[in-house]
N, CA, C and O of each residue as an XYZ file, in Angstrom:
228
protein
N       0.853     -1.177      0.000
C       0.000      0.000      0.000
C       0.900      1.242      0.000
O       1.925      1.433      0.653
N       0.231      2.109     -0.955
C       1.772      3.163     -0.799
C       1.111      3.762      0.424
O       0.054      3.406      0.944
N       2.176      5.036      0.897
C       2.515      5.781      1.897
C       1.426      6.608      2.086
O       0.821      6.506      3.152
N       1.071      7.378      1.289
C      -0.249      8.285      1.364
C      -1.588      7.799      1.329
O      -2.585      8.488      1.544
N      -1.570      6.428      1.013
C      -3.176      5.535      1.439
C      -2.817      5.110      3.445
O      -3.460      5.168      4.494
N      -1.977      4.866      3.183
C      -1.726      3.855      5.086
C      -2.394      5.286      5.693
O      -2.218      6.492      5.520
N      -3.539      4.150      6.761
C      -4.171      4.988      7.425
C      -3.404      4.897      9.550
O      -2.723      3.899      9.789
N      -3.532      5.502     10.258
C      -3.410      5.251     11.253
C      -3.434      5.573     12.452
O      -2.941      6.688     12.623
N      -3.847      5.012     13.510
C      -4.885      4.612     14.387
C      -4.315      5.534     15.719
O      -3.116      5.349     15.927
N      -4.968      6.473     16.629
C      -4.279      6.969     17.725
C      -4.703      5.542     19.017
O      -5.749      4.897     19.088
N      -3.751      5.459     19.678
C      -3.717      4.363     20.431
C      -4.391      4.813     21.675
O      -5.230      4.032     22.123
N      -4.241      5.637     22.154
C      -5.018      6.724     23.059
C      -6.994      6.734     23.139
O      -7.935      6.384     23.851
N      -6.609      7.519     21.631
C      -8.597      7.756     21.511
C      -9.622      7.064     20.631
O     -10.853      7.052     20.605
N      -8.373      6.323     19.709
C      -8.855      5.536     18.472
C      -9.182      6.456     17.472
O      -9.957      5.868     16.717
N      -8.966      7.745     17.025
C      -8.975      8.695     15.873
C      -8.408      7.911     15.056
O      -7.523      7.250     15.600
N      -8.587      7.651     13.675
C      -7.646      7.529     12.391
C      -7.509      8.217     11.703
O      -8.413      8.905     11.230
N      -6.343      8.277     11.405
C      -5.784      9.847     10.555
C      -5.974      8.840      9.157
O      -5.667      7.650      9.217
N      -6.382      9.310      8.211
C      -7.058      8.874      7.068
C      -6.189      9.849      5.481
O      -6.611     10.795      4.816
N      -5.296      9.300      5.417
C      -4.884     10.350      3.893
C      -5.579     10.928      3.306
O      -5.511     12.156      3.353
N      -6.790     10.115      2.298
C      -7.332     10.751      1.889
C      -8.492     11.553      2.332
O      -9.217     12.043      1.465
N      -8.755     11.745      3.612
C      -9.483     12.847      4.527
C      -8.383     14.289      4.514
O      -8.417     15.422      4.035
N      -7.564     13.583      5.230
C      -6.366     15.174      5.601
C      -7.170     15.093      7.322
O      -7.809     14.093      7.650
N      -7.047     15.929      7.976
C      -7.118     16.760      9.054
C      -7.865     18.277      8.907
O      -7.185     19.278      9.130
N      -8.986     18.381      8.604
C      -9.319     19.836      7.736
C      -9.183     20.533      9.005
O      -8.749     21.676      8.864
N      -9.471     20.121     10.423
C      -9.706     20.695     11.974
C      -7.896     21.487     12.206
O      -7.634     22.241     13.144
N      -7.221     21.212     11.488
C      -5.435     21.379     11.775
C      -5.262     21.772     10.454
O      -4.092     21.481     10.205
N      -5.855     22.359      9.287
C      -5.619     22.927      7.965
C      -4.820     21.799      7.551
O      -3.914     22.206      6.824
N      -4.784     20.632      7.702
C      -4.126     19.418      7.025
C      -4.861     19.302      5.881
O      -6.082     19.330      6.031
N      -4.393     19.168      4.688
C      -5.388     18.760      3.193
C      -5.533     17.638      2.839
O      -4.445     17.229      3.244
N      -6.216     16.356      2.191
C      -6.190     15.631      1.753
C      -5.198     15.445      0.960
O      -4.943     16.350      0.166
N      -4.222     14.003      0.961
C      -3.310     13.451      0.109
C      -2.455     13.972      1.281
O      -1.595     14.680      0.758
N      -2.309     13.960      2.405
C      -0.862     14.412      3.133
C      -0.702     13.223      3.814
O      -1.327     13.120      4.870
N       0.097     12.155      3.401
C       0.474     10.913      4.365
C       0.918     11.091      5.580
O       1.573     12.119      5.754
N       0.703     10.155      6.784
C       1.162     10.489      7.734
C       2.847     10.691      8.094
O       3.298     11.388      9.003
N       3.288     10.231      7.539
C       4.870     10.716      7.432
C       5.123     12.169      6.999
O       6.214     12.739      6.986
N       3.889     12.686      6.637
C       4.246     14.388      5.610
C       3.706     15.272      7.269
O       4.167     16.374      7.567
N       2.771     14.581      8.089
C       2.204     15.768      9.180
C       3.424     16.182      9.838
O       4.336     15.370      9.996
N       3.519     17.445     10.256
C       4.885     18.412     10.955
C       4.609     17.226     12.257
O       3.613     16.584     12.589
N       5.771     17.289     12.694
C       6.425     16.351     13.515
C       5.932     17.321     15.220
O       6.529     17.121     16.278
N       4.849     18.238     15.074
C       4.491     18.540     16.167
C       3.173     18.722     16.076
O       2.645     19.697     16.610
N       2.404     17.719     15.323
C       1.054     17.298     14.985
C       0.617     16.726     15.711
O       1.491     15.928     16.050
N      -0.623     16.474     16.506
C      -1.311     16.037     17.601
C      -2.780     15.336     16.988
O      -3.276     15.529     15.879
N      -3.217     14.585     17.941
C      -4.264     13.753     17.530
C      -5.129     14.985     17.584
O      -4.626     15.875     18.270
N      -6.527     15.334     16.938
C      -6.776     16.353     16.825
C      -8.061     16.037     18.007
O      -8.627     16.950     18.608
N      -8.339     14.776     18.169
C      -9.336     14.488     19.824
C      -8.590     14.524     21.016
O      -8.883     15.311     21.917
N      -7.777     13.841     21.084
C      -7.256     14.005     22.525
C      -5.724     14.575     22.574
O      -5.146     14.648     23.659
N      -5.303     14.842     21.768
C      -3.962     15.762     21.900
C      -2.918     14.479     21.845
O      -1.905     15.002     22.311
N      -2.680     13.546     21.645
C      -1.954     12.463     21.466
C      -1.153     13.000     20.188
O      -1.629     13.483     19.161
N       0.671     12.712     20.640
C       1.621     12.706     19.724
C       1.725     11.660     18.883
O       1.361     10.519     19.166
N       2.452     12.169     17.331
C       2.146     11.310     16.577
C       2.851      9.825     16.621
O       2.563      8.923     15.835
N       3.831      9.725     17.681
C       4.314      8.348     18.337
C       3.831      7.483     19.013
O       4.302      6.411     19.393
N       2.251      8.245     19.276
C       1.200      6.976     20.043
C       0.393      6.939     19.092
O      -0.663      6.654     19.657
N       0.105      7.071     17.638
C      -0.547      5.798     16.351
C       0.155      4.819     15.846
O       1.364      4.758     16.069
N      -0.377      4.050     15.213
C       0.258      3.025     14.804
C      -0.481      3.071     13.501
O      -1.515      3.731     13.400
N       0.120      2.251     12.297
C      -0.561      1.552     10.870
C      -1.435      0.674     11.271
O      -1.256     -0.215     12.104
N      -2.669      0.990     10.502
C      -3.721      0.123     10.450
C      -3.671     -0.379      8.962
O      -3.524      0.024      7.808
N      -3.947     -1.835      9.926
C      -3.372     -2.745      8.955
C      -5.012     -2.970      8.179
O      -5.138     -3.714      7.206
């Protein structure tokens, strides 16, 4: 699966950050893989860093 489809899961609140959604709540756009969110991106429900999601498989 390429990089910008992998969706993944906050371990915390269960949010999935979804590529082709984006984050519209954080001006995130659709097509931004999770490897592209700034590295001080937060779950946008419970404030969870992006080191507590994981790939959903």
């Amino acid at each position: 699966m390429a990089d910008n489809e992998t969706k993944y899961e906050c371990t915390i609140c269960g949010y999935v950050y979804d590529p082709a959604v984006g984050d519209p709540d954080n001006d995130i756009p659709p097509g931004v893989s999770f490897a592209e969110l700034p590295d001080d991106w937060v779950c946008p429900i419970c404030g969870a860093a992006k080191d507590e999601f994981e790939e959903v498989e």
